[in-house]
N, C-alpha and C positions, 0 to 999 in steps of 0.2 A: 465174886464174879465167876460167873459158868468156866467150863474147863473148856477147852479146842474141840471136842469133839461137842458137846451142849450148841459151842458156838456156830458151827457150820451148819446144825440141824435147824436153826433158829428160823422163825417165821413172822409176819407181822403180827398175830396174834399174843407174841410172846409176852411177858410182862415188861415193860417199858424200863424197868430194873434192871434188865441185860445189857443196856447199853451202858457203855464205860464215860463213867462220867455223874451218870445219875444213881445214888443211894435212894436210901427210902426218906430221909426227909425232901428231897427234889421229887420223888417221885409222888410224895404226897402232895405237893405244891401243884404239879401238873394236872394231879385229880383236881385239884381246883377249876383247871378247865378243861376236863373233861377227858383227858387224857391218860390212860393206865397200859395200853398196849405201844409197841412197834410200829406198828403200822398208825395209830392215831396221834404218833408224836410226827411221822412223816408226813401227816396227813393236814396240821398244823400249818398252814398256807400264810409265808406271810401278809400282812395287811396292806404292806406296803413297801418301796423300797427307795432306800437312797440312792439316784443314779448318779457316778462318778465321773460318766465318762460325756460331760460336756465343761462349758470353761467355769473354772472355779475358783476364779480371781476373786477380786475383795471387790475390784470394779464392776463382775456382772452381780450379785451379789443384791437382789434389789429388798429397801425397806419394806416390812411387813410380810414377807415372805418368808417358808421354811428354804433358807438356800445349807449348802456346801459350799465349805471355802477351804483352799488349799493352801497350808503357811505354814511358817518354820518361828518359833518363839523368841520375840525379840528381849523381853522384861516381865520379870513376876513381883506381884506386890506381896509384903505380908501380909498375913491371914488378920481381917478386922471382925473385931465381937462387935454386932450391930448390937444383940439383947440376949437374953438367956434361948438359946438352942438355935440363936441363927446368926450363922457369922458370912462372911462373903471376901471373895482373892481377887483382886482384878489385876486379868493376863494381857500383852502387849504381844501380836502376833503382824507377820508381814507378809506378804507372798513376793515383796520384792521392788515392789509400787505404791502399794500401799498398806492403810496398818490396818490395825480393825482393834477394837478395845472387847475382850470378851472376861464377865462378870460371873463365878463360881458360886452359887452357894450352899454352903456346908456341903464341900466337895474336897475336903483338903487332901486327903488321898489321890484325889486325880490331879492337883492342880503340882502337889511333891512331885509326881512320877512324870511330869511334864520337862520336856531336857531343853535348857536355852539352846539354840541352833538348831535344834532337833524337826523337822517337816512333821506334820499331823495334818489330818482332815477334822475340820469341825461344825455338824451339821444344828442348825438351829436355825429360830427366827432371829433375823435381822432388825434390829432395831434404830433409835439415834437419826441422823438426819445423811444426805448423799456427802457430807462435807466430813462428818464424825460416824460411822458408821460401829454401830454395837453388837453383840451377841450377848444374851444371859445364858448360862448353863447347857452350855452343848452339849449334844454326842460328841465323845472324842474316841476319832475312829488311827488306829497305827499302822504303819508300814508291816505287811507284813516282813519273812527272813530276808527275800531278798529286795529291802528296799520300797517296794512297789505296793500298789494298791487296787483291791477290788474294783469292778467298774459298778458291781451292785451291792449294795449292803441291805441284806434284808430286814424290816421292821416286824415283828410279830405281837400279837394281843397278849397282854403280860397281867400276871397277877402277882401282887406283892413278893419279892422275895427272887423272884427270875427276872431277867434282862434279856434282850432279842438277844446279845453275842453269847448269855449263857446258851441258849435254846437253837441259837444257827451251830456252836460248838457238839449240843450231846445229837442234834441231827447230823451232822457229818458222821459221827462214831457209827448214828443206825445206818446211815447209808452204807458203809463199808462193811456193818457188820450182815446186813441182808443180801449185799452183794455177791456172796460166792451161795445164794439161793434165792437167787430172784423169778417168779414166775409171773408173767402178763395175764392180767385174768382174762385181755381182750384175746380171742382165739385173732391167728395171724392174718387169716382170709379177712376179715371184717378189719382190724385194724389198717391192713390194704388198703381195699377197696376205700375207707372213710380216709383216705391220708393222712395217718394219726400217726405221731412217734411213737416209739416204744415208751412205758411205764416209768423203766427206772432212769430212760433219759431226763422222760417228764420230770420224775420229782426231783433228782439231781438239780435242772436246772431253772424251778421255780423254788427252789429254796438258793440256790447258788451258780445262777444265769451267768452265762460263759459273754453271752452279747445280744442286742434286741432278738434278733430272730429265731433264738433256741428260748429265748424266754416267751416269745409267742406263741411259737409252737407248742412247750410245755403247757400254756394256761389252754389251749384247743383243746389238747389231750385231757387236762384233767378236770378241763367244763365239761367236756364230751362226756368222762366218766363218771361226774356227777350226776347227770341228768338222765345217762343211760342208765346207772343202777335205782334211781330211784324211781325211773320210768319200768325198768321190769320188778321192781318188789312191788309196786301199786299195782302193777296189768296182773300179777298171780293172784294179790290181793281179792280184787275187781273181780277178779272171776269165780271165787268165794261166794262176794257178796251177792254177785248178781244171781247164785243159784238160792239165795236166801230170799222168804217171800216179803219181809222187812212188814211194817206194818200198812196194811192193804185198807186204801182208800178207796171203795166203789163210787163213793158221789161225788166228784170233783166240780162242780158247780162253786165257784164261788162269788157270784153276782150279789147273793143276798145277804154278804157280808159289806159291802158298801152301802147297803141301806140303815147298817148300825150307826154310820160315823155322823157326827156333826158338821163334816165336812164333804169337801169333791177331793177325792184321791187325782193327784197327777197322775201325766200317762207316764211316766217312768215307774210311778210305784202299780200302777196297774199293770203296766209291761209284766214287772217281778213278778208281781201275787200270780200273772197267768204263767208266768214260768214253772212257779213252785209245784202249785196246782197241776201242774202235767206232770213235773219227776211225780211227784204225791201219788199219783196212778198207776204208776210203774210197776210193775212187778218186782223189782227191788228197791232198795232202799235206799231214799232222796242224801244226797251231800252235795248242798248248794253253799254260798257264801255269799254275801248281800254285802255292796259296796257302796258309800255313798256319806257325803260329807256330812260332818257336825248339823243338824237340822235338817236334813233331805226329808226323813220321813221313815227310818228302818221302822221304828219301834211298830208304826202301824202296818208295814207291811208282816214282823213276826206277829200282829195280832191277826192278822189274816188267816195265816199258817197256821195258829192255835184254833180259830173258831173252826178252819177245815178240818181239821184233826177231832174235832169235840161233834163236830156233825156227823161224823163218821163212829163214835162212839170212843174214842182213845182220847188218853189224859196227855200233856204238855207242862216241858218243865224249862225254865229259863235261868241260866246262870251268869252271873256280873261277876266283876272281879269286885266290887267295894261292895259296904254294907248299902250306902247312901245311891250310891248309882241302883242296887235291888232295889232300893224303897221307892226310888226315882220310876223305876219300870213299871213297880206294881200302883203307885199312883195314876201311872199314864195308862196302863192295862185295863187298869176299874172304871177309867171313864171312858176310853175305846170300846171295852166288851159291856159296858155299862147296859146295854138293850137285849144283851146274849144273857144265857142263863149257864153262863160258866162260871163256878166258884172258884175262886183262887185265894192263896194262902201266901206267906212270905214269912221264908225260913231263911234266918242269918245267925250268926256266931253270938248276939246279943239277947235274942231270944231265951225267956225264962226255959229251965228245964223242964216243967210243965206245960205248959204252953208246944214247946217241941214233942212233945211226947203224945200230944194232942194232934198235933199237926199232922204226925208221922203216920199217925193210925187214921186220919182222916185218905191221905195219900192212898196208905197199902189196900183202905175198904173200897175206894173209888168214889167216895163222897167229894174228896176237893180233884176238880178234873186240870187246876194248873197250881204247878209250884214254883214259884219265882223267890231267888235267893242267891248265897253266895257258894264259896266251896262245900258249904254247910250241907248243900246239897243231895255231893255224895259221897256221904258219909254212911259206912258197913249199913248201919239199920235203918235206912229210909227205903222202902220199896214202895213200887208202884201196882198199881192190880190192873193196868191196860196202858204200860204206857208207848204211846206211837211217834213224839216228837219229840225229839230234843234241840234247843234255841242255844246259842252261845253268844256272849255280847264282848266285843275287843277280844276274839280269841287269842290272841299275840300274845293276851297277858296271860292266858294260860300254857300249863305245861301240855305235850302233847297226853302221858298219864291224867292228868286229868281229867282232861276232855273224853277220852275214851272209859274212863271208868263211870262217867256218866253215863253213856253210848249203850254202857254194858246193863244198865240198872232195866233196858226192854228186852225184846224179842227184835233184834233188826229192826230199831227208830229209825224215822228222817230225821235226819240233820241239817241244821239253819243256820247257818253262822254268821253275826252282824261285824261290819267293822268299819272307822271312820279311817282307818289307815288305809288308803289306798295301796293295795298290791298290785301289779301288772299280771295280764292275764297269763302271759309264758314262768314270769314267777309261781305263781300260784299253781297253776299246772303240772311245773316239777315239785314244786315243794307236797304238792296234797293231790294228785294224782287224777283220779278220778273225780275228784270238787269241780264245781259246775260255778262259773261265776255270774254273776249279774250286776250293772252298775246302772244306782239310782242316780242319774245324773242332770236332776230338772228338783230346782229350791221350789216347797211351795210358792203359791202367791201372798203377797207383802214383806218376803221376807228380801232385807237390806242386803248387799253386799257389804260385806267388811272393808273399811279403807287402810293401805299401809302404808307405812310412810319408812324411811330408811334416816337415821339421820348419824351425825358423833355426835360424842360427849361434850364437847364446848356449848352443846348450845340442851344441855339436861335440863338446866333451870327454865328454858321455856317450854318445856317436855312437861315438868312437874306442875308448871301452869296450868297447862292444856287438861293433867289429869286433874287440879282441883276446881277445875271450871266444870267439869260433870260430877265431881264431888256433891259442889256445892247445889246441883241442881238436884241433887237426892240420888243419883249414880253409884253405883261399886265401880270397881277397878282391881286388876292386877298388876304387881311388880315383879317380873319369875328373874330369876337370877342362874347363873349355872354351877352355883356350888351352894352345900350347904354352909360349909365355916370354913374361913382362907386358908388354905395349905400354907402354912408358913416353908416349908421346903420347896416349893414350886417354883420358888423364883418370879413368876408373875407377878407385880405388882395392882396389873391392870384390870387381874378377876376378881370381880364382885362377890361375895356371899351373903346370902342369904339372912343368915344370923347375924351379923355385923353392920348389914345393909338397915333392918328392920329395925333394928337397936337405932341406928343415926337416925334413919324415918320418925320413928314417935318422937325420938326429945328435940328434931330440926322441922325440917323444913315442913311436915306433916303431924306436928304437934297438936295442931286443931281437930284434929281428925281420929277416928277409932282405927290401929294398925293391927292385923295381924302377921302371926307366919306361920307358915307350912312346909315342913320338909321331910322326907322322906325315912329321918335317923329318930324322927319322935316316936312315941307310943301309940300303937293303932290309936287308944281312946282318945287321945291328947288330938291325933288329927282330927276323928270323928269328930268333937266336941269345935274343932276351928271351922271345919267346912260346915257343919250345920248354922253355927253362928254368922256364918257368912253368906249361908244359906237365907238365914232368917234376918239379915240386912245391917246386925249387928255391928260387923266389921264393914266397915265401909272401904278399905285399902287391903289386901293380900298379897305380903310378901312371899315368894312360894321360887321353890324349885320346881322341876319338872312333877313332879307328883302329881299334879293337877292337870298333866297332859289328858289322862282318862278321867274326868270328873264330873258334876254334876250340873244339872239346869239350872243355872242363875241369870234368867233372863232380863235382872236388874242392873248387872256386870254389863258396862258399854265399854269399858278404855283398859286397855293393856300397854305397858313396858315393858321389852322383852331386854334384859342387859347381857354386853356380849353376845350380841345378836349370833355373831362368826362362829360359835362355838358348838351350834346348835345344827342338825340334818337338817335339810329343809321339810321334810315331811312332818318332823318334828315339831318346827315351829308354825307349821299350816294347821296341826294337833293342839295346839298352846291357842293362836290366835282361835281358834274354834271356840273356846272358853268366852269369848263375847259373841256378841251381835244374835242373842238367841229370843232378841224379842224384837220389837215394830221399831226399835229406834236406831237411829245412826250409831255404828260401832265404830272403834276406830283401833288399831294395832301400831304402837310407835317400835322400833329396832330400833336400837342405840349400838354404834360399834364402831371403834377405831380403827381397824382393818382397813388397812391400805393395798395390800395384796391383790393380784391382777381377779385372781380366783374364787378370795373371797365376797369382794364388790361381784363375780357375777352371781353368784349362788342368791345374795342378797338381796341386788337386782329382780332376780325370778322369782322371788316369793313376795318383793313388795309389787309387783304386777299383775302375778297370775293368782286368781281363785281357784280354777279347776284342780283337786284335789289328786286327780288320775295324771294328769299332765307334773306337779309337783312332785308327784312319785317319779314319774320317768325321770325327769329331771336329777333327782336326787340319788335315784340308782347309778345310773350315769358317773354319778360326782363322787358318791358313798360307798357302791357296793350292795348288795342284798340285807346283810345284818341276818340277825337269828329271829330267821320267822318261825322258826319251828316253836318259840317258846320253849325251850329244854338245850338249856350245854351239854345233856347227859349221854346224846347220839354222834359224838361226836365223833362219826366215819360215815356220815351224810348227810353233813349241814350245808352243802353250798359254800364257800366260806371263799372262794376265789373272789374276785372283785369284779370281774367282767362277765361272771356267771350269767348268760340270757340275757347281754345284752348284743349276742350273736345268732342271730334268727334261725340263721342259714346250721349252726351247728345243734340249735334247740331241735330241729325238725329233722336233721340229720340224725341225733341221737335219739328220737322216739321212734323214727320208720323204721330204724335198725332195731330197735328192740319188739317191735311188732315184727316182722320178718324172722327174727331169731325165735319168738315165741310160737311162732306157726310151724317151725321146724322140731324146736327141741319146748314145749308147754311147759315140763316142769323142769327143764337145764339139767336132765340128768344125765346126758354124756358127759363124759371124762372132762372132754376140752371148756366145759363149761361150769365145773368144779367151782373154781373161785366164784365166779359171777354169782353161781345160785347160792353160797354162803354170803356173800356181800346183799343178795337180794333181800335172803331170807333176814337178814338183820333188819332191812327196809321194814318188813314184815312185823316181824316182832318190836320195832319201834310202834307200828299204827296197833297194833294189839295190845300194848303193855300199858 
């Protein structure tokens, strides 16, 4: 531990080691997410919080809910060995009216340290029925010294080995210890003027909310500050790019690229291409994003963008996250550009070394003018000898290094990026700056709408019906599960896996049938080798985890079971069902879920009604949160990470007219008063660069 005088000088930059509490095995844990400084352990926003301060009787307290309930320990049971590594205590708790039965397992340390008569808070789902009401495996939260209890307990994203109260403990230590050196980066007149609290109230009390309206106030402040800093490291950025002449399109005519296709382009995907087509022209360099659901039509709009690019004389290169999703593109690419006289190639990880070494020198001579592939792409010795586009497919699934190490492989590319994840445009806006959005929001003609149905488990076996009745008409089908193999520790009984699931499927109820499974803990090859098979109609059933959210064209696949529906974002499961209905036939998506909770019935509700892919996102931000668009835990001192991040208009627009204003005064922050800001920027910076 630093001496007094180390400590006073201390700053958020410091090594997250200075706080008391964390050594370097904790602090290597916290690299885990992404955390190595002071200020990015404060910065550590929790996800969520236990509010304390409404009634937390046993009687409000309702089934399938995550409640709090407030009671003092009536009876503990012995500790019972169910089977080897998993044993369970069942505790007898009161608040005075009533009892509530709460089940531990492999928790006998907490269940010891549990005092008959003793008051505790215990946060969990409620289970059992209004007459026997249950808990499995609570948070068990204690009085603090004097008796009394928090009204908020913070939850925080945890990786193996840490707990929210380790992590709300060694933030307290930063707090005090940053305390006798705290500096606002926001200069005082601006924080004024925007009615913004101070900094270290802010973090103070989004990590440790005194009551609603300082916890308000905090999330203002420090959405305000996310959206500002990443709004001036893009605007310095911007002004880089734009003095760059990026790859310069004279001929922007793209008319005579729709006399290639075997089709009529919709006017949404014509809208795009004439979007593109005008950045294309620009004097700087294009960063658009193309939005639009499972089937809209991206692919043929980035062929668009490539054949503009190749009339112009510049090469185009297109990167997937999977082998199978490349080969999917470059299949679809050869028969789109199929009337153009553009060669393309397809570079992925499986590719002989010969062949690659063929490939590459094809690239660098300008013989192949598109490379469509996977990270393989940019890899040190693949260069280009004119290249002006670069294409990205689910950028989510990329890191943000990635993506720009492609970026890097021209002279100032346009940038295209496809995505069936709908982002909202204020998201998008702060997360990527200067990205230009467009939403493909018109399905070609014949194509079905997906139908969904919500249903429980009591009524599965006519679920399994319904999927072997398009089985047996010659159908695929998925069964996605939300685990790979049962957490025997979890307590849940109720969740499905994947591995366990698939196993019962072949030798039961789907015995007739060819099963596979897919899960995300196999071996690339091992998956390669099930989606192709699956591809190739082999498997007629696919048991799968999320894995297959970003997957390929099976437009034989009509029927999905989604298990644990409630488990799932909704954006999520609008990405899952996507996986059917990609051909002329009736698709259909069944949700199975027990969830009795006011919350989760509505979330469920909204995705078995609505298609619209843009509206499902809203929705889901709403409910969820943002999540990590960036693709990289590695930025972690500007990821958005609040929950209500931009779903405040009024504070989004608030924080970008201020940083335009501030940038016409001081362009590159280099007054004093603006010190932190333009280190916080320039990190912005160096994230889009790196």
């Amino acid at each position: 531990m630093a001496g007094a005088e180390t400590v006073r000088k201390i700053d958020e930059n410091a090594s997250v080691q200075y706080v008391r509490g964390v050594g370097a095995q904790r602090a290597a844990l916290y690299a885990k997410l992404g955390i190595s400084t002071v200020g990015g352990l404060l910065r550590h926003y929790p996800r969520d919080y236990i509010n304390l301060s409404g009634d937390l009787s046993v009687a409000a307290a309702a089934v399938g809910e995550k409640c709090a309930v407030r009671a003092f320990i009536v009876k503990k049971s012995r500790e019972q060995r169910i089977r080897a590594k998993l044993s369970l205590s069942k505790v007898v708790v009161s608040d005075g009216e009533n009892d509530i039965v709460v089940t531990f397992f492999n928790m006998k340390y907490t269940v010891d340290d549990l005092v008959p008569g003793e008051e505790y808070i215990f946060y969990g789902t409620v289970s059992g029925s209004v007459l026997r009401k249950e808990m499995n495996s609570p948070l068990v939260i204690k009085p603090d010294r004097e008796g009394g209890f928090a009204k908020y307990i913070p939850l925080y994203s945890l990786t193996a080995g840490l707990s929210s109260k380790m992590i709300a403990a060694n933030v307290n230590n930063a707090l005090e210890l940053m305390s006798e050196n705290w500096r606002d980066p926001l200069p005082a007149e601006i924080r004024v003027n925007a009615g913004l609290c101070g900094s270290e109230f802010a973090l103070r009390n989004i990590h440790q909310p005194g009551n609603e309206s300082a916890l308000t106030a905090a999330r203002e402040r420090l959405v305000f500050d996310e959206i500002f800093t990443v709004t001036l490291g893009m605007a310095m950025e911007r002004s880089k790019n734009r003095m760059r002449a990026g790859a310069v399109i004279r001929d922007g005519d793209i008319s005579g690229f729709g006399r290639l296709l075997p089709f009529t382009l919709t006017g949404a995907q014509q809208r795009t291409l004439g979007e593109i087509a005008e950045d294309m022209t620009r004097s700087y360099p294009m960063n658009r994003l193309v939005q639009g659901d499972v089937g809209s039509g991206k692919t043929a709009v980035a062929a668009g963008a490539i054949w503009l690019a190749h009339k112009n004389g510049y090469q185009s290169v297109l990167m997937a996250p999977t082998e199978l999703l490349a080969e999917q593109h470059f299949k679809t690419l050869s028969i789109l550009l199929k009337e153009s006289d553009i060669t393309m190639e397809l570079l992925t990880g499986s590719v002989s070394a010969k062949e690659k070494r063929q490939i590459k020198e094809n690239i660098s001579s300008g013989k192949t003018q598109l490379l469509i592939g996977t990270h393989a792409v940019i890899e040190k010795d693949v260069a280009f000898e004119r290249l002006g586009l670069v294409v990205t497919d689910e950028q989510h699934r990329f890191g943000v290094h990635q993506r720009f190490a492609l970026a890097s492989k021209g002279e100032a590319p346009h940038l295209l990026t496809m995505s069936a994840t709908p982002i909202p445009r204020t998201l998008a806006s702060a997360l990527y700056g200067e990205l230009e959005v467009s939403v493909i929001d018109e399905l070609p003609k014949g194509r079905i709408p997906i139908k969904t149905y919500l249903i429980d488990s009591a009524i599965r076996e006519r679920a399994y019906g319904f999927v072997k009745k398009h089985l047996d008409e010659g159908y695929q089908g998925y069964i996605v599960c939300p685990l790979v193999e049962k957490n025997e520790e979890s307590g849940d009984p109720g969740m499905i896996s994947a591995v366990e699931y698939a196993e019962e499927l072949k030798n039961g109820t789907f015995s007739a049938y060819s099963v596979g499974l897919l899960h995300g803990k196999m071996k690339p090859a091992d998956k390669e080798h099930i989606m192709r098979e699956f591809a190739a109609g082999n498997v007629q059933l696919l048991v799968a985890t999320t894995v297959i959210e970003v997957g390929i064209d099976v437009p034989n696949s009509v029927i999905m079971l989604i298990e644990n529906a409630e488990r799932f974002g909704l954006s999520q499961l609008h990405q899952l069902r996507g996986r059917v209905g990609r051909g002329a036939v009736q698709s259909y998506c069944v949700l199975i879920s027990d969830a009795k909770g006011e919350t989760a019935q509505k979330r469920l509700k909204t995705i078995a009604k609505e298609t619209d892919g843009l509206k499902i996102a809203q929705a889901d931000l709403a409910l969820r949160g943002p999540g990590d668009f960036f693709g990289s835990r590695q930025h972690g001192e500007a990821d958005g990470r609040i929950i209500e991040m931009l779903e405040n208009e009024r504070l989004s627009e608030l924080a970008r007219t201020t940083a335009e204003q501030l940038l016409r005064e001081d362009p590159e922050l280099c007054m004093e008063k603006h010190a932190v800001l333009r280190e916080r920027a320039q990190k912005v910076v160096e994230l889009v660069n790196c």
